[in-house]
C-alpha positions as a Markdown table, in Angstrom:
| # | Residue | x | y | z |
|---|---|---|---|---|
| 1 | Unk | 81.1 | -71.8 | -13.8 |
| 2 | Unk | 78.7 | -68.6 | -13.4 |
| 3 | Unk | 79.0 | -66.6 | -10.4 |
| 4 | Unk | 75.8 | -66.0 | -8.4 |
| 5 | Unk | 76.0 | -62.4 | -9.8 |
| 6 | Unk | 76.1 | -63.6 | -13.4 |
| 7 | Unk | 72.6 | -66.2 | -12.5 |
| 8 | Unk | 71.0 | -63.2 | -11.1 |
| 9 | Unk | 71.5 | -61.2 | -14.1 |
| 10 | Unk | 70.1 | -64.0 | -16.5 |
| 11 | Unk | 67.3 | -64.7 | -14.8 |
| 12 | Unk | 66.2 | -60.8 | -14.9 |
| 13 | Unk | 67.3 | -60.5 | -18.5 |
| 14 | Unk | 64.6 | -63.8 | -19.3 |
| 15 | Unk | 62.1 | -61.9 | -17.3 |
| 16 | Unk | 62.5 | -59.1 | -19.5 |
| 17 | Unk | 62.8 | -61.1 | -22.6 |
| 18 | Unk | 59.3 | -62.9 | -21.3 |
| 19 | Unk | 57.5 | -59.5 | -20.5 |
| 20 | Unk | 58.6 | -57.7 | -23.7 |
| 21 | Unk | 55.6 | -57.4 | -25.9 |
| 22 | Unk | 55.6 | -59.3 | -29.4 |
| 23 | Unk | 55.0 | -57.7 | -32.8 |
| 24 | Unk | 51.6 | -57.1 | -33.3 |
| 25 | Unk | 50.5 | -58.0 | -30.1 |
| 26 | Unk | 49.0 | -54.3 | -29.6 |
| 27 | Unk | 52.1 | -52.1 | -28.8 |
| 28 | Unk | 52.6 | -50.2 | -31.7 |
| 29 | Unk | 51.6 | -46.6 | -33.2 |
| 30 | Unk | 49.2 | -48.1 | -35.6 |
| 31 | Unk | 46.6 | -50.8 | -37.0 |
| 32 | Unk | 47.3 | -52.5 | -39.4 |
| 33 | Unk | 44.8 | -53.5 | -42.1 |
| 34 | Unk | 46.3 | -56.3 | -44.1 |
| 35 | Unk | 44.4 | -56.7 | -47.6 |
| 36 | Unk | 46.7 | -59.1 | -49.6 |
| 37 | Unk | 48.9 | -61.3 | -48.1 |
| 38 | Unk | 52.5 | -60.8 | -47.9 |
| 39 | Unk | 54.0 | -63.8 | -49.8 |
| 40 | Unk | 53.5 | -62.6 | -53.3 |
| 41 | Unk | 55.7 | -59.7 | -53.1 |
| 42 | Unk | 59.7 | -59.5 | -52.7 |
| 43 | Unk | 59.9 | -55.5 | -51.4 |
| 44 | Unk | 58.1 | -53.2 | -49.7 |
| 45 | Unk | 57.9 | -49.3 | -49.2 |
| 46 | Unk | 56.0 | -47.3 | -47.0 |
| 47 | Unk | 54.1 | -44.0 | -48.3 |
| 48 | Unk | 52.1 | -41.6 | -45.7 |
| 49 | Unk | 49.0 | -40.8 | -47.2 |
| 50 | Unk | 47.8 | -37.4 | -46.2 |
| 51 | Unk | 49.1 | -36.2 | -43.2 |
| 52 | Unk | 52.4 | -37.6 | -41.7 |
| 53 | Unk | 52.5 | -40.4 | -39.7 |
| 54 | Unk | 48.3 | -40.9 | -39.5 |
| 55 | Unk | 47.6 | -43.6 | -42.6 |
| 56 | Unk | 50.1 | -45.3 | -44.3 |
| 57 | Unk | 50.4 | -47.4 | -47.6 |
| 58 | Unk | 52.8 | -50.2 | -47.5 |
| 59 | Unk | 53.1 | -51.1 | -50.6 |
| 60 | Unk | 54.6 | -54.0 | -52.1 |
| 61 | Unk | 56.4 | -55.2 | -55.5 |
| 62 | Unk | 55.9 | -58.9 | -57.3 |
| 63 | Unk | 58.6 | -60.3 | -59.0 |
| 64 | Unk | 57.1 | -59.4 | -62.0 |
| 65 | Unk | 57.6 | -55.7 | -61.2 |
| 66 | Unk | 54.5 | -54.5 | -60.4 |
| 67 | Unk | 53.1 | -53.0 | -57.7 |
| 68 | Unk | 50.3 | -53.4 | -55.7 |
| 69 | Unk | 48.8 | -52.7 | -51.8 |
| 70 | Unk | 49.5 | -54.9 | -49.1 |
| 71 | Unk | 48.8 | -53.6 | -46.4 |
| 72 | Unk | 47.5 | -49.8 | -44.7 |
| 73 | Unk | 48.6 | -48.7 | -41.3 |
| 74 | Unk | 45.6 | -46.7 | -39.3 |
| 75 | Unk | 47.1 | -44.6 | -36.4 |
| 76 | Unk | 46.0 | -45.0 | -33.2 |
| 77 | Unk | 45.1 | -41.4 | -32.8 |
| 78 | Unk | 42.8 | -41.8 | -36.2 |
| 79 | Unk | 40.8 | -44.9 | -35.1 |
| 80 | Unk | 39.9 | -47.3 | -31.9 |
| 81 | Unk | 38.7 | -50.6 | -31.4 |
| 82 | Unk | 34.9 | -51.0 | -30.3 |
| 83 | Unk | 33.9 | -54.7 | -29.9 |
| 84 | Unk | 36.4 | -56.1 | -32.2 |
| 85 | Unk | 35.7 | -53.5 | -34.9 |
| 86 | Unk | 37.9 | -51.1 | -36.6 |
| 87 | Unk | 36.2 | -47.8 | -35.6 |
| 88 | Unk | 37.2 | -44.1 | -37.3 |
| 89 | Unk | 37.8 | -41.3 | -35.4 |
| 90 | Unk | 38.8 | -38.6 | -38.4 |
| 91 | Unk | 37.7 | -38.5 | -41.8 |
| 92 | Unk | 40.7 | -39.7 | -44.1 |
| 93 | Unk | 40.0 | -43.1 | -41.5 |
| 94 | Unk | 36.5 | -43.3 | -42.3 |
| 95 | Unk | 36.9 | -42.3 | -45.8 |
| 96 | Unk | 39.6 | -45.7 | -46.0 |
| 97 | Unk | 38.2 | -48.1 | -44.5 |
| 98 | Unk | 34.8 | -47.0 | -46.3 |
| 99 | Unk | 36.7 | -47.6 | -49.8 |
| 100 | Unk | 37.9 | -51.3 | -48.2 |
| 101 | Unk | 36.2 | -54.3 | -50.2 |
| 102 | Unk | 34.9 | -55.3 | -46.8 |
| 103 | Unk | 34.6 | -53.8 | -43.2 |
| 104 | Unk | 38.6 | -55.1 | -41.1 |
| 105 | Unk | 38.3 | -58.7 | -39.3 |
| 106 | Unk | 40.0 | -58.3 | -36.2 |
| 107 | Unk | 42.8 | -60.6 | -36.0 |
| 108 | Unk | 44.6 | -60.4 | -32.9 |
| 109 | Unk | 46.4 | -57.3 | -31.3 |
| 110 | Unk | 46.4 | -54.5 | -33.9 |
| 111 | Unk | 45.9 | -57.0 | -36.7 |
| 112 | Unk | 42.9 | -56.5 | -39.0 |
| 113 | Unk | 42.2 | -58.1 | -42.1 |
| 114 | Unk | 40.2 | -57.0 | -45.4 |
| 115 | Unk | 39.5 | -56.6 | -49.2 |
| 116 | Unk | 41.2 | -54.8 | -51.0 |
| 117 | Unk | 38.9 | -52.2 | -52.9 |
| 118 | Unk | 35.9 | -53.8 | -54.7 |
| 119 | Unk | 36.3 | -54.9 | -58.2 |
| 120 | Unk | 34.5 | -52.8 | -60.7 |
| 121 | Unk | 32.4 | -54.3 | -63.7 |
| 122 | Unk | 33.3 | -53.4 | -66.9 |
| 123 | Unk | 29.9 | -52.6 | -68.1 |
| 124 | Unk | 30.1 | -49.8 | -65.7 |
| 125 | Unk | 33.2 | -48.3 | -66.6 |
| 126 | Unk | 34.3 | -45.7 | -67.1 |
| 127 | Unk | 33.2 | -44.1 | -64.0 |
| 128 | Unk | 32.6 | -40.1 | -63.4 |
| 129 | Unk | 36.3 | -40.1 | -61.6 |
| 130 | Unk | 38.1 | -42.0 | -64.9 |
| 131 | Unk | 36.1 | -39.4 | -67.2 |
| 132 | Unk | 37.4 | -36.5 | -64.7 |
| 133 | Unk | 40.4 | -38.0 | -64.7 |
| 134 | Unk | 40.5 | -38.2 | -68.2 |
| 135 | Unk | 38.9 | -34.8 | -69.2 |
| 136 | Unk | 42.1 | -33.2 | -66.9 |
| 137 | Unk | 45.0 | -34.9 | -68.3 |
| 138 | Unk | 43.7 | -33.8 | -72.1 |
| 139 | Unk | 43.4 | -29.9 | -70.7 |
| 140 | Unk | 46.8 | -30.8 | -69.4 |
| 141 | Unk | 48.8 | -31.9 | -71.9 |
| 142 | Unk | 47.0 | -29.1 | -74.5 |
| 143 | Unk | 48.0 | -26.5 | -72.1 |
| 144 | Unk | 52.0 | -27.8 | -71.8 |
| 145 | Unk | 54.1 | -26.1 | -74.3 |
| 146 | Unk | 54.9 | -28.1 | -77.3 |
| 147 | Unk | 58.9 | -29.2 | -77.5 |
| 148 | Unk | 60.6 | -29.6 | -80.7 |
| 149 | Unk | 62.0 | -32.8 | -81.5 |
């Protein structure tokens, strides 16, 4: 039998458990902007992009062994939310969510959903950054010294 001490202490630790805020509900450091769902991928790693603890990459490997985005964490301090829009308050925010497939859905709490980056036709590839891209890995690899085998 509980003693009236041990009921008292119950009933405050359900209050607490009641008023504790869920995940996701709108507690947290960040938004989160989820472009693929989580299902298709057994692991997941976090990677700041830029600056520490602003935007994050979780990224997330199949089973197959590749890796791909699922989801990017906007802090709060880089964006807010305007009339269930995801609204950028720094450039590396705006510059994300401007290379998004589509503008973030608001979900519910910090929750937004997307596209992932738009597909690109072939007919149009490669683009000016794959011919930059390309253009410095050639002056790179002529540059490196040559190893003997």
């Amino acid at each position: 039998m509980a003693t009236a001490r041990q009921r008292q202490v119950a009933r405050t630790n359900i209050k607490k458990a009641q008023a504790r805020q869920k995940p996701g509900a709108g507690a947290g450091k960040y938004y989160r902007v989820e472009v693929r769902p989580k299902s298709g991928f057994v692991t997941f790693r976090t990677q700041d992009v830029g600056q520490k603890r602003h935007i994050q990459r979780v990224a997330g490997r199949r089973s197959s062994g590749s890796w791909a985005t699922v989801t990017w964490l906007i802090g709060k301090e880089d964006a807010h939310v305007l009339n269930g829009r995801l609204v950028p308050d720094t450039a590396d925010a705006r510059q994300l969510i401007n290379k998004l497939g589509s503008r973030p859905v608001h979900i519910q709490g910090d929750r937004f959903k997307a596209k992932d980056r738009p597909n690109v036709p072939e007919r149009s590839k490669p683009t000016a950054a794959q011919r930059r891209a390309r253009s410095g890995n050639i002056k790179k690899a002529q540059a490196a010294p040559r190893r003997s085998r």
